[in-house]
VEXGU-456495 format. One record per atom (N, C-alpha, C): residue in three letters; residue number from 1; x, y, z. Coordinates in steps of 0.02 Angstrom, whole numbers. Atoms other than C-alpha are relative to their C-alpha. Layout:
BEGIN
NODE;ALA;NUM;X;Y;Z
...
REM end
This chain:
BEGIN
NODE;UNK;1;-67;-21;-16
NODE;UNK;1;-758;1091;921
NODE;UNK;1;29;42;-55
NODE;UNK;2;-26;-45;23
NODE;UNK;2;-628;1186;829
NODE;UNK;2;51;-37;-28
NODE;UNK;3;-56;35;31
NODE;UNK;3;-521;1048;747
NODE;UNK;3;-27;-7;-70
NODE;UNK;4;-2;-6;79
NODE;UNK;4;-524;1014;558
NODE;UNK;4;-13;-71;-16
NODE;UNK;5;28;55;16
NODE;UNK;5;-627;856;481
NODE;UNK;5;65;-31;-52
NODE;UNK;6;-63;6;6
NODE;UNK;6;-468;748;439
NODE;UNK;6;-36;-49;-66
NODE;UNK;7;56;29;28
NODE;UNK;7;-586;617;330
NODE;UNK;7;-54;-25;19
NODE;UNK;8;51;30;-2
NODE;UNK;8;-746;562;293
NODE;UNK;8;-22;-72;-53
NODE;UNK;9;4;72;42
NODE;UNK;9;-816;357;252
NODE;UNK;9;-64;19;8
NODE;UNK;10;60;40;-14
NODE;UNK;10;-979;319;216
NODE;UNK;10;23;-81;-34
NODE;UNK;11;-14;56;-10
NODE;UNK;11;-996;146;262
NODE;UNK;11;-45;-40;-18
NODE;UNK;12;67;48;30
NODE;UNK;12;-1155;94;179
NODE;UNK;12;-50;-45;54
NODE;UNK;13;21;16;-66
NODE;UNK;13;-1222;54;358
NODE;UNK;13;8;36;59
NODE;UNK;14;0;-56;-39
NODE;UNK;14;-1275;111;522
NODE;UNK;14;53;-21;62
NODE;UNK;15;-32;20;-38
NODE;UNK;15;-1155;125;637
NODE;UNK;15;-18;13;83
NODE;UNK;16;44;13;-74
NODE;UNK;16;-1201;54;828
NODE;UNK;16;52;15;30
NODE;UNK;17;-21;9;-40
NODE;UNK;17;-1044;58;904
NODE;UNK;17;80;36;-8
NODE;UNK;18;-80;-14;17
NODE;UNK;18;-846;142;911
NODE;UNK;18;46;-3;69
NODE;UNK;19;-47;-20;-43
NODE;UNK;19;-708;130;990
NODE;UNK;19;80;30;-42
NODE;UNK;20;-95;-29;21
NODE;UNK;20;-502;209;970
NODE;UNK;20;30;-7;36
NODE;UNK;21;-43;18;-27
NODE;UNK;21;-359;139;1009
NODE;UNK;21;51;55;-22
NODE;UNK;22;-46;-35;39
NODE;UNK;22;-196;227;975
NODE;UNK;22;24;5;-60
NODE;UNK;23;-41;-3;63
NODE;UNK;23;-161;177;809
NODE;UNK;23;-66;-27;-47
NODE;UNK;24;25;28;38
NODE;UNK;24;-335;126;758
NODE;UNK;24;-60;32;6
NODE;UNK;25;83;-8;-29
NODE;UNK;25;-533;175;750
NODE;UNK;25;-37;-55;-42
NODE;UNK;26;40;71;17
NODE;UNK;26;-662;20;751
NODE;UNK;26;-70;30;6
NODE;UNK;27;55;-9;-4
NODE;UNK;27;-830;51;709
NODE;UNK;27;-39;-65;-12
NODE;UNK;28;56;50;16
NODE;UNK;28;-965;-76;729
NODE;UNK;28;-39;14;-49
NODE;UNK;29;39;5;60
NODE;UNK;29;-1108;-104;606
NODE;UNK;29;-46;-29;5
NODE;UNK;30;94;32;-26
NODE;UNK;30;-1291;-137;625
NODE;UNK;30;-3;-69;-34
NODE;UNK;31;-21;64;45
NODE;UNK;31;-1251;-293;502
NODE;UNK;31;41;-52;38
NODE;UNK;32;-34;23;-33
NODE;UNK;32;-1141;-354;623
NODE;UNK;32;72;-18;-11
NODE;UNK;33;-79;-14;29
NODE;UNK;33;-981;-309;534
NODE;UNK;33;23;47;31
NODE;UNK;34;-48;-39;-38
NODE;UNK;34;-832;-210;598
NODE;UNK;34;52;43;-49
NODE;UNK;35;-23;-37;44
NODE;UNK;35;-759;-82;500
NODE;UNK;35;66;20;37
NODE;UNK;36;-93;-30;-24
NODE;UNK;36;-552;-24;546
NODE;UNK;36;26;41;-52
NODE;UNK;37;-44;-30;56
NODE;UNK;37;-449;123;486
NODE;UNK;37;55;5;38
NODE;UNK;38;-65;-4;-50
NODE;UNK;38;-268;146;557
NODE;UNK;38;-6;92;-10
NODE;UNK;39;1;-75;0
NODE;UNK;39;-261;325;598
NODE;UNK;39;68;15;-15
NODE;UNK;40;-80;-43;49
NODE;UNK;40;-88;343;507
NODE;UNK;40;-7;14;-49
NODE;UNK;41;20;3;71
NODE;UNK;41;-156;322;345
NODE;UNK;41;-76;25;-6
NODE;UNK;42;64;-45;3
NODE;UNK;42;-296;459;349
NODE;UNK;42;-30;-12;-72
NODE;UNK;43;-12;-11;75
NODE;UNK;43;-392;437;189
NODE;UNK;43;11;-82;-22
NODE;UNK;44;-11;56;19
NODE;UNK;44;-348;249;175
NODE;UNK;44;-80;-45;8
NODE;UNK;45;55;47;4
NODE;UNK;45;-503;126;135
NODE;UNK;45;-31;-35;78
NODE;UNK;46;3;46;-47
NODE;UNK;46;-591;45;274
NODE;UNK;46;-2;-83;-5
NODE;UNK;47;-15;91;-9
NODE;UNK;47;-540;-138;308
NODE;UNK;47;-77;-17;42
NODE;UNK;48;63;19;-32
NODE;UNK;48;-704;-243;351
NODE;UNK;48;12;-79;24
NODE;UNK;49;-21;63;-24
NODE;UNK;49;-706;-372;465
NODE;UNK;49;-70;-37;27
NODE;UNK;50;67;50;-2
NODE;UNK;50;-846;-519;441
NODE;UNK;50;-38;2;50
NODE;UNK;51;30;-5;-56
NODE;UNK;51;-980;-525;565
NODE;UNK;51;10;-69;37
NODE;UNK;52;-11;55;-33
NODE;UNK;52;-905;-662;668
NODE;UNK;52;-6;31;73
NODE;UNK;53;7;-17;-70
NODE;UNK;53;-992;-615;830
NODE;UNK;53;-35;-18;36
NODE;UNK;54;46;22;-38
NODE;UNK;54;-1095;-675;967
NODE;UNK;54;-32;44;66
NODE;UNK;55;10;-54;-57
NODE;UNK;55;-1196;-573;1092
NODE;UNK;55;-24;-50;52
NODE;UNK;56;24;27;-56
NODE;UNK;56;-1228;-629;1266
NODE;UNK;56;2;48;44
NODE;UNK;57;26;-27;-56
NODE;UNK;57;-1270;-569;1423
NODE;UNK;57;53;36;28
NODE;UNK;58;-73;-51;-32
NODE;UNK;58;-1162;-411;1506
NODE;UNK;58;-64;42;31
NODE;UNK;59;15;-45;-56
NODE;UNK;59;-1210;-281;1637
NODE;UNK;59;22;70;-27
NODE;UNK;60;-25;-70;13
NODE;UNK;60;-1099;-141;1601
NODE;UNK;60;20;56;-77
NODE;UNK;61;-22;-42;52
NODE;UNK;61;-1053;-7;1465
NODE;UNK;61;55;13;1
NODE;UNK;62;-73;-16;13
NODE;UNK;62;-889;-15;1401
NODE;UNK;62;31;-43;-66
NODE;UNK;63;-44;29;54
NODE;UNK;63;-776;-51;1268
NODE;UNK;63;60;-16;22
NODE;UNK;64;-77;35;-36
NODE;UNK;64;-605;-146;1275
NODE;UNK;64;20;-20;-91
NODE;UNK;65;-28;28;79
NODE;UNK;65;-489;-175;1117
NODE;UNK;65;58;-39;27
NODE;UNK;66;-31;29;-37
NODE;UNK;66;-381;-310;1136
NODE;UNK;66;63;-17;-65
NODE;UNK;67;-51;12;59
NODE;UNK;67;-230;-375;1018
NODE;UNK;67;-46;-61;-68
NODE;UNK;68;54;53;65
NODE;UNK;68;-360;-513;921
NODE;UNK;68;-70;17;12
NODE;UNK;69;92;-5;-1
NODE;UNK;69;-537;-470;962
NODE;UNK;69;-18;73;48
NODE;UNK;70;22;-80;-15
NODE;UNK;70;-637;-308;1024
NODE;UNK;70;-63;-31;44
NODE;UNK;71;45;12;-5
NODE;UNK;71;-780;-336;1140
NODE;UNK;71;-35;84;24
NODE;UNK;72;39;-58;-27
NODE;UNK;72;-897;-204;1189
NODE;UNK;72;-84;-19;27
NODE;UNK;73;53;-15;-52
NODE;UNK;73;-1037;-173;1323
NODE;UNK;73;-61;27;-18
NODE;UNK;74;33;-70;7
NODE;UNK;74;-1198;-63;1267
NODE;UNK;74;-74;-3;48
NODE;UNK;75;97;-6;-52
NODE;UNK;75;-1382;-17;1356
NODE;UNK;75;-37;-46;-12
NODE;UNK;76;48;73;8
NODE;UNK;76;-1440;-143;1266
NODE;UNK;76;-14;-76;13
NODE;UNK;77;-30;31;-29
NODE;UNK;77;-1373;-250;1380
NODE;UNK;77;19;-76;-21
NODE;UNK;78;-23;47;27
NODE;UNK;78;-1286;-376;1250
NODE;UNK;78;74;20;-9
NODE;UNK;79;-89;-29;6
NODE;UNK;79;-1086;-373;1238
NODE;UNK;79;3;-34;-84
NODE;UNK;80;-15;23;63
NODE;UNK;80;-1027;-384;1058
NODE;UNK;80;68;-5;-10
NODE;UNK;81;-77;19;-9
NODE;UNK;81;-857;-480;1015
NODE;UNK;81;17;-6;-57
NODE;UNK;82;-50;6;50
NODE;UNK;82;-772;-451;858
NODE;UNK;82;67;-30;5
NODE;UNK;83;-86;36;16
NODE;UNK;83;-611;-549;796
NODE;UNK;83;6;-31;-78
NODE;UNK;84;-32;7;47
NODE;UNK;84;-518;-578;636
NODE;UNK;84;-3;-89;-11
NODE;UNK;85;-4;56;10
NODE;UNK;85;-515;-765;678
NODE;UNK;85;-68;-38;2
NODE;UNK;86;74;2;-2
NODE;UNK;86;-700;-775;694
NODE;UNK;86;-33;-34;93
NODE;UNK;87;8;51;-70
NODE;UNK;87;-706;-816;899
NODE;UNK;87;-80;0;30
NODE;UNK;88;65;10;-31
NODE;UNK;88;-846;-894;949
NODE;UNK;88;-22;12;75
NODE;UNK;89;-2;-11;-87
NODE;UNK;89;-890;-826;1138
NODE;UNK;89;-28;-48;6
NODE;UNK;90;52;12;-46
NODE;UNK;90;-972;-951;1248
NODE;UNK;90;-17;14;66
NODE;UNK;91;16;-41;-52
NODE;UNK;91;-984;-851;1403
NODE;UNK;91;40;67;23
NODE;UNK;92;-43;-55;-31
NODE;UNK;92;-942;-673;1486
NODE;UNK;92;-38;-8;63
NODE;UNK;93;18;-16;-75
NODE;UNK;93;-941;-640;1661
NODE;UNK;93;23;37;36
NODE;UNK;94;-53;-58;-37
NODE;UNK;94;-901;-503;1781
NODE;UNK;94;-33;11;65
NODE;UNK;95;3;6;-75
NODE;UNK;95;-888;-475;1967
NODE;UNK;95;32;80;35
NODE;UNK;96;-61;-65;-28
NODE;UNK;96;-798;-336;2090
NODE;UNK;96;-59;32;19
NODE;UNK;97;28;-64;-53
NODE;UNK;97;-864;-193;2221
NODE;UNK;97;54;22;0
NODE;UNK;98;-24;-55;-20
NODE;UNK;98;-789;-50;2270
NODE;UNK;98;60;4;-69
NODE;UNK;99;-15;-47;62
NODE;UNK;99;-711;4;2096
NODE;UNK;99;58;-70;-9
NODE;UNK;100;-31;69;11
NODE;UNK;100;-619;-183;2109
NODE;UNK;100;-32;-57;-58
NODE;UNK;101;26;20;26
NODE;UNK;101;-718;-218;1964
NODE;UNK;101;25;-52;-66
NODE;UNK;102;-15;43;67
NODE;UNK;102;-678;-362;1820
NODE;UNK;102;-48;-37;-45
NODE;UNK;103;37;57;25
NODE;UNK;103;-730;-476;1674
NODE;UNK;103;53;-43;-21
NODE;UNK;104;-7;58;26
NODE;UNK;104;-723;-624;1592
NODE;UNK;104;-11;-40;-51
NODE;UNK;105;22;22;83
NODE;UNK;105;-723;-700;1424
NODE;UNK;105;16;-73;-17
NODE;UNK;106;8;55;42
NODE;UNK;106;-748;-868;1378
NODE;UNK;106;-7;-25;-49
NODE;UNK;107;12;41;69
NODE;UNK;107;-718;-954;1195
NODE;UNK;107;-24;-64;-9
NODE;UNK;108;19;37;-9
NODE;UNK;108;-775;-1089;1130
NODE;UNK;108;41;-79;-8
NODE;UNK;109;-48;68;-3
NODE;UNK;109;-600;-1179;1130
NODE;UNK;109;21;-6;59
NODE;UNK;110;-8;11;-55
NODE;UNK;110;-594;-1179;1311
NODE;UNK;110;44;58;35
NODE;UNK;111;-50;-56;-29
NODE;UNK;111;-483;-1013;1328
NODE;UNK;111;-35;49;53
NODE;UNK;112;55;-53;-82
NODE;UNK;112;-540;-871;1487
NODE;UNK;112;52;57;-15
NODE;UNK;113;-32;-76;2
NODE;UNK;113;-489;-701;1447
NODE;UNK;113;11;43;36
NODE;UNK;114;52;-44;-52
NODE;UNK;114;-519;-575;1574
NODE;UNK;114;67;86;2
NODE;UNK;115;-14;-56;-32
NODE;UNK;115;-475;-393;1627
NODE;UNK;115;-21;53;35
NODE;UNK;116;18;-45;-46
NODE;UNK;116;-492;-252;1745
NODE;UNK;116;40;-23;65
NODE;UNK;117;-46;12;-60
NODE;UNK;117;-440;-278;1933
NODE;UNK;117;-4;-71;7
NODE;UNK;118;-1;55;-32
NODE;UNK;118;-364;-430;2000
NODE;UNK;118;53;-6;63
NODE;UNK;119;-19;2;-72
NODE;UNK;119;-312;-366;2165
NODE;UNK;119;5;-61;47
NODE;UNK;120;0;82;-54
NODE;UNK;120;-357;-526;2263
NODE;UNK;120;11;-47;-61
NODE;UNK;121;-9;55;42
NODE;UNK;121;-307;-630;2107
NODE;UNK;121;-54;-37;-47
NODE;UNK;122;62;35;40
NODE;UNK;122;-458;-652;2025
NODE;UNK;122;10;-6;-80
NODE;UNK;123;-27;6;64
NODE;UNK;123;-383;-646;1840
NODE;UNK;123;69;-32;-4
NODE;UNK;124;-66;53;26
NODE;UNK;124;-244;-756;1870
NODE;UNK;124;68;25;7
NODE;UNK;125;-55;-62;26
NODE;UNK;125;-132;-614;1861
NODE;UNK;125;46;29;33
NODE;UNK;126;-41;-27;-54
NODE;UNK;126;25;-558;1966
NODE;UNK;126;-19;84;-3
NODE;UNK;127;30;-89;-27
NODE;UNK;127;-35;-363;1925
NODE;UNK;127;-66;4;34
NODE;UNK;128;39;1;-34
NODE;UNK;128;-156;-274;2009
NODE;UNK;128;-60;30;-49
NODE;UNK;129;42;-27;51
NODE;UNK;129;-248;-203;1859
NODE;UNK;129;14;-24;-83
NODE;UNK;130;-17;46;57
NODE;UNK;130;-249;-270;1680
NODE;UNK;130;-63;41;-52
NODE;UNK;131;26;-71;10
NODE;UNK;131;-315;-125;1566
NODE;UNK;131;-5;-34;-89
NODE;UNK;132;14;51;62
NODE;UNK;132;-329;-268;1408
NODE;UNK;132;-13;-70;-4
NODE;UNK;133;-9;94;-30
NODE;UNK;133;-384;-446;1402
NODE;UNK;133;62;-34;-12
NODE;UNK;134;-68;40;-17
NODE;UNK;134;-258;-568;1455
NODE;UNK;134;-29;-71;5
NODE;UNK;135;28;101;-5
NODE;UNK;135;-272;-772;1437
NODE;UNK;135;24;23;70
NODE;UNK;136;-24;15;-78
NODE;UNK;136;-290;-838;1616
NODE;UNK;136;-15;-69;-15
NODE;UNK;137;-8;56;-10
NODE;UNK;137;-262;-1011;1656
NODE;UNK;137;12;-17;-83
NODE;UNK;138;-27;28;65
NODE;UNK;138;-185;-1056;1488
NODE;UNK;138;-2;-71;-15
NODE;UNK;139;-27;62;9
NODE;UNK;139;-134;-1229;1544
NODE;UNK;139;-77;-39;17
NODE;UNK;140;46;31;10
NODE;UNK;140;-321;-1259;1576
NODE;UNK;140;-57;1;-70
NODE;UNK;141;48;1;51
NODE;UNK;141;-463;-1306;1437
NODE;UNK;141;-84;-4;26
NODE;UNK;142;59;-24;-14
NODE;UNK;142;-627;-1228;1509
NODE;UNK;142;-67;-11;-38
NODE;UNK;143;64;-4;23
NODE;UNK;143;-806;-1287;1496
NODE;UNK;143;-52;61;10
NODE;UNK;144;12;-30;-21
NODE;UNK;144;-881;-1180;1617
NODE;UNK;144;16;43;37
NODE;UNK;145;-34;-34;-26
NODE;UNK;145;-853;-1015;1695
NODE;UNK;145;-59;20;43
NODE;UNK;146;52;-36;-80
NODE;UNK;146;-948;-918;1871
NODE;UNK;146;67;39;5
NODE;UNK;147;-34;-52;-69
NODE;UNK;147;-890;-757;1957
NODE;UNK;147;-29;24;68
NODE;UNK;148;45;-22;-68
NODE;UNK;148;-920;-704;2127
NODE;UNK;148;11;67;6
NODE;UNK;149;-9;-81;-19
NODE;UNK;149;-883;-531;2192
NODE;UNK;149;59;10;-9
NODE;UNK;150;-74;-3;11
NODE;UNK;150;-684;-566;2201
NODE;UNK;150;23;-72;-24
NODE;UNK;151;2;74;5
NODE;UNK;151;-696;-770;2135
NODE;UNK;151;5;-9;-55
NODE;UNK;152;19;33;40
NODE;UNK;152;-683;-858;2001
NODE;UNK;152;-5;-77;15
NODE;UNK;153;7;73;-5
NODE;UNK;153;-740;-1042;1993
NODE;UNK;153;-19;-30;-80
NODE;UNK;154;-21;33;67
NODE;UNK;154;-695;-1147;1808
NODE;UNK;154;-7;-66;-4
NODE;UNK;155;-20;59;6
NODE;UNK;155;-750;-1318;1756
NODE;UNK;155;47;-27;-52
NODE;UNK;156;-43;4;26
NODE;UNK;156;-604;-1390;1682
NODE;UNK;156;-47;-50;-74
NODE;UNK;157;56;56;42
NODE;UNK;157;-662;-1510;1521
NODE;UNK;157;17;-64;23
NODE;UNK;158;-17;58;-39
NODE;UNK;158;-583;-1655;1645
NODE;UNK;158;-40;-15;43
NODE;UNK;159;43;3;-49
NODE;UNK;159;-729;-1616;1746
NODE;UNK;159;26;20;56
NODE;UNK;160;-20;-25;-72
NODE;UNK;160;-611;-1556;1902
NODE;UNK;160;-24;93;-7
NODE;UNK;161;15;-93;-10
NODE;UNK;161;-662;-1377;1962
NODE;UNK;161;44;42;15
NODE;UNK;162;-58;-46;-23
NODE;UNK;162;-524;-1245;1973
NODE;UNK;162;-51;63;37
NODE;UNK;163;35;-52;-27
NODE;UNK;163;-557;-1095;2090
NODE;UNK;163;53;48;14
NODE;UNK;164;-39;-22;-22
NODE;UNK;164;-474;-933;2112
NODE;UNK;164;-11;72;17
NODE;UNK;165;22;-96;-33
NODE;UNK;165;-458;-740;2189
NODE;UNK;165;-7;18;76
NODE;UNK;166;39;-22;-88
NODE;UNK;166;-541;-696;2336
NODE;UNK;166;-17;-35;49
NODE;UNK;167;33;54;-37
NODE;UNK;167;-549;-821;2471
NODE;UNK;167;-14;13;74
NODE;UNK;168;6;-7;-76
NODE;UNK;168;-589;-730;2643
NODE;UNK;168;-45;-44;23
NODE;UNK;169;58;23;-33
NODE;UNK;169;-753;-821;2674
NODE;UNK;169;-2;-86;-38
NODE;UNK;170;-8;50;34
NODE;UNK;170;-689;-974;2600
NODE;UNK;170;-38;-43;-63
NODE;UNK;171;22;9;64
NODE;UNK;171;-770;-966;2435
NODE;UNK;171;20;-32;-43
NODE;UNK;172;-44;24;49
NODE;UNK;172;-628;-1033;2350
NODE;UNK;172;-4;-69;14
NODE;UNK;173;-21;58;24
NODE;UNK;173;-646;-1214;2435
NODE;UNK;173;50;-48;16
NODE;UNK;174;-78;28;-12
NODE;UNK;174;-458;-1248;2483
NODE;UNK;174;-7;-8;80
NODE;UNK;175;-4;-13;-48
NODE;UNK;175;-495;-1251;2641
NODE;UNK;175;49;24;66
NODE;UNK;176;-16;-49;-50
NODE;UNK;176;-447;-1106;2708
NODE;UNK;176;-28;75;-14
NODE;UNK;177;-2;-40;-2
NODE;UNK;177;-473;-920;2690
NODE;UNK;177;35;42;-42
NODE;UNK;178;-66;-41;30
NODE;UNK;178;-327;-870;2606
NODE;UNK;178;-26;21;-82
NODE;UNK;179;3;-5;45
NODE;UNK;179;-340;-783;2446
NODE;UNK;179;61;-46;-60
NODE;UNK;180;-34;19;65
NODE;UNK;180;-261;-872;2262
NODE;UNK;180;2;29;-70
NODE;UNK;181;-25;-23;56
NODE;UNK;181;-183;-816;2124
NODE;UNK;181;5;-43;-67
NODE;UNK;182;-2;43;38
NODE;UNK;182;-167;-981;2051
NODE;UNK;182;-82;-33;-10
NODE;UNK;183;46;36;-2
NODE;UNK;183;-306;-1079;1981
NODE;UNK;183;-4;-66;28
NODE;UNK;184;9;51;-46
NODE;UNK;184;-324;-1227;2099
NODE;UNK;184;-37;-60;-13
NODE;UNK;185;59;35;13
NODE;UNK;185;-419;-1387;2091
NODE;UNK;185;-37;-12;61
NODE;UNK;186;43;10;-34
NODE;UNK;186;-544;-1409;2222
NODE;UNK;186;-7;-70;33
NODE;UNK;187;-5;91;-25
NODE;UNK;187;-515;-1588;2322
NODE;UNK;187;-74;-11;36
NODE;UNK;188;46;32;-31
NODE;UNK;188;-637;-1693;2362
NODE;UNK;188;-80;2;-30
NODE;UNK;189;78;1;34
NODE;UNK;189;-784;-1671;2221
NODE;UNK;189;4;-66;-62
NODE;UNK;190;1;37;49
NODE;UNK;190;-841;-1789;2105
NODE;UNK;190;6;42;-45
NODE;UNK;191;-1;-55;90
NODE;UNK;191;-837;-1744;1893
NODE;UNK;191;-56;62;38
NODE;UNK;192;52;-63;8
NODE;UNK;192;-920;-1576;1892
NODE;UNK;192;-33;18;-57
NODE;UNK;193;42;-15;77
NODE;UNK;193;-1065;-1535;1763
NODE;UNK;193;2;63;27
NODE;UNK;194;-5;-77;21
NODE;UNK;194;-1089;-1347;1809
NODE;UNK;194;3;31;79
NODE;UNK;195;-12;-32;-63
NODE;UNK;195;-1053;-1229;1939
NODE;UNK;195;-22;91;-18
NODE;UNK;196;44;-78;2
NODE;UNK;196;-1132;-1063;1979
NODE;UNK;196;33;30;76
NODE;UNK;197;-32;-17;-87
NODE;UNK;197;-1051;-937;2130
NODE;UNK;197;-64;67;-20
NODE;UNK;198;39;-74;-41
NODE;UNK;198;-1145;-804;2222
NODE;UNK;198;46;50;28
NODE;UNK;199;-53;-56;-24
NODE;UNK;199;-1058;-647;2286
NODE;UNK;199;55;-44;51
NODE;UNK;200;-54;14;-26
NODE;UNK;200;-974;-740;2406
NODE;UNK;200;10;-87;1
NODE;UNK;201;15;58;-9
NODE;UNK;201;-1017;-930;2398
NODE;UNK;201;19;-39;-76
NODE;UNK;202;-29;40;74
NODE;UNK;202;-972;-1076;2267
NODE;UNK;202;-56;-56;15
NODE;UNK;203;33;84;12
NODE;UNK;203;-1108;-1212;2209
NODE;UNK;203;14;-33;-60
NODE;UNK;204;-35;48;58
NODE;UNK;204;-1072;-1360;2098
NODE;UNK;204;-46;-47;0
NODE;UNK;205;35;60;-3
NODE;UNK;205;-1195;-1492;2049
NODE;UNK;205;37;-66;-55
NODE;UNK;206;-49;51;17
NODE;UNK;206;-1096;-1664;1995
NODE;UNK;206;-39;-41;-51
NODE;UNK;207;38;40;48
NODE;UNK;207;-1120;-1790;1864
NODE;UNK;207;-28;-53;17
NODE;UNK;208;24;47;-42
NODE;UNK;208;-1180;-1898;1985
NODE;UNK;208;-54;24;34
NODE;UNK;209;64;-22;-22
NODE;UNK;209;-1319;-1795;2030
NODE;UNK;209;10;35;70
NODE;UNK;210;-16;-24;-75
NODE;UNK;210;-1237;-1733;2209
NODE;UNK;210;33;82;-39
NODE;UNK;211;4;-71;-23
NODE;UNK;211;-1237;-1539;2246
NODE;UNK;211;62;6;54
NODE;UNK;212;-26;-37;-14
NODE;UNK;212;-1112;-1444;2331
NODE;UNK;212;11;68;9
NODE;UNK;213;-41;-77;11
NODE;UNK;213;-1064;-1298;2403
NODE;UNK;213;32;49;54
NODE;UNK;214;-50;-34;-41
NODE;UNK;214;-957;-1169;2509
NODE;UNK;214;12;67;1
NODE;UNK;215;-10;-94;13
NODE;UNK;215;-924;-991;2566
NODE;UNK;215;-20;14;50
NODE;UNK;216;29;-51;-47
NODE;UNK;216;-1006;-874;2657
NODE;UNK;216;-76;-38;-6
NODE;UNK;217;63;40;25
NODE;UNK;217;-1177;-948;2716
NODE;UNK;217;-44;54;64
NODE;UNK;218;43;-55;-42
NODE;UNK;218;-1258;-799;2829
NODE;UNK;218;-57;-21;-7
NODE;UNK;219;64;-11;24
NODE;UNK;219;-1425;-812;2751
NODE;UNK;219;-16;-55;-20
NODE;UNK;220;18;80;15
NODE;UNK;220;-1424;-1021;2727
NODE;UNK;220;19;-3;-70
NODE;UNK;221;7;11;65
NODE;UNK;221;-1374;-985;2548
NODE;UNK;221;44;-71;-11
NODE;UNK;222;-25;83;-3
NODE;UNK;222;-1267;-1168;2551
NODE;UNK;222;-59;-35;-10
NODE;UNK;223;43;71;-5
NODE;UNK;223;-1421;-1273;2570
NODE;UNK;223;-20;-44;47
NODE;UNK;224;-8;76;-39
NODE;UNK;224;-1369;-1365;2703
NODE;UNK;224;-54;12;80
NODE;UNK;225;30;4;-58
NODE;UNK;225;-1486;-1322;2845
NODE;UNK;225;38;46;66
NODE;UNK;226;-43;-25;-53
NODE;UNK;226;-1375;-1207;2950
NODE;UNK;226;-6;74;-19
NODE;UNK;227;-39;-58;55
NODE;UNK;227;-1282;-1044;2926
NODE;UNK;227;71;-4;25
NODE;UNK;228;-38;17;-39
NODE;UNK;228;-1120;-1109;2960
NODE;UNK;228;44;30;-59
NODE;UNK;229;-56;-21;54
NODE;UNK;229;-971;-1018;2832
NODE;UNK;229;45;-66;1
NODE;UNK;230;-42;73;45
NODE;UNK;230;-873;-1173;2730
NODE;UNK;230;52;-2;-20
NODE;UNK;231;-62;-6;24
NODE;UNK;231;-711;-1175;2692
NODE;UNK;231;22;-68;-54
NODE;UNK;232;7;61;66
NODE;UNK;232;-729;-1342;2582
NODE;UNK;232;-72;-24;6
NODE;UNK;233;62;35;16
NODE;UNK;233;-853;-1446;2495
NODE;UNK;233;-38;-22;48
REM end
């Protein structure tokens, strides 16, 4: 281009990853440190921020900066989560068709982050787009997290299952159809040890050893010997 090199860092490392916010540029670090300069103070030192990060499993390419932590997407299909407070991820997850696409961020103090669309309510969220992570379900303390295509399904650490978003094919459980905004508890399951959804379906296997599950069942994906669509357990 034709603009004027404003400064230059070397950073004593290679750098894997950047993003810019308005008031900031974050560079990753093959070390697994995070380097920040505020772009007001051109010329000012870079601030380094410890490698407190965990990679897990992601799909897409993208970056997201958020007010405490940074995660990012790459080919190498691991998401990397920087934060100041050192947050430990224990799961991401992401769902959505037709450009209705979201994720999901799980810590390891039970918090659920998420952003992108939550048109049918799948982030908890009275907007329809959410263009930074946002706590969802606050008032719950999350073991486990599943997404479906427009779903989320959350074991609480009480063992009850919350479910929420998209409920045409009664994925959600409540028996009915209706989409939720709220996170819900699911009547009629025993404790829940883990739950896994499919594009449109919800399974749950219990601490009692009993299976569950609900949704859309076209193709027998339920289990149960049919193809009958479920609107509860």
């Amino acid at each position: 281009g034709t603009g004027k090199c404003k400064a230059c860092y070397n950073l004593g490392k290679t750098p894997t990853s950047l993003v810019v916010s308005p008031s900031s540029i974050w560079v990753g670090l093959d070390d697994g440190r995070l380097a920040t300069f505020n772009t007001e103070n051109v010329g000012e030192s870079a601030r380094m921020l410890p490698a407190h990060r965990k990679s897990v499993l992601g799909l897409a390419q993208h970056v997201t900066v958020a007010d405490t932590f940074i995660a990012s997407c790459g080919a190498d299909e691991k998401v990397q989560v920087w934060s100041e407070k050192g947050m430990d991820v224990k799961k991401l997850c992401a769902g959505g068709s037709n450009q209705d696409f979201f994720s999901l961020l799980l810590d390891a103090n039970g918090n659920v982050y998420g952003w992108g669309s939550s048109r049918t309510g799948q982030l908890g969220l009275a907007q329809a787009f959410v263009t930074q992570p946002r706590e969802v379900c606050p008032s719950i303390r999350v073991d486990k997290l599943a997404c479906g295509v427009g779903h989320v399904a959350a074991v609480a650490d009480d063992r009850k299952l919350y479910t929420w978003g998209w409920g045409k094919f009664g994925q959600l459980g409540h028996g009915s159809t209706a989409d939720s905004i709220v996170p819900t508890a699911v009547a009629g399951l025993p404790p829940v040890e883990i739950v896994g959804c499919g594009s449109l379906h919800t399974l749950v296997g219990c601490l009692n050893g009993s299976c569950f599950g609900w949704g859309r069942n076209i193709a027998g994906e339920l289990g149960v010997g049919d193809e009958i669509e479920r609107s509860t357990p």
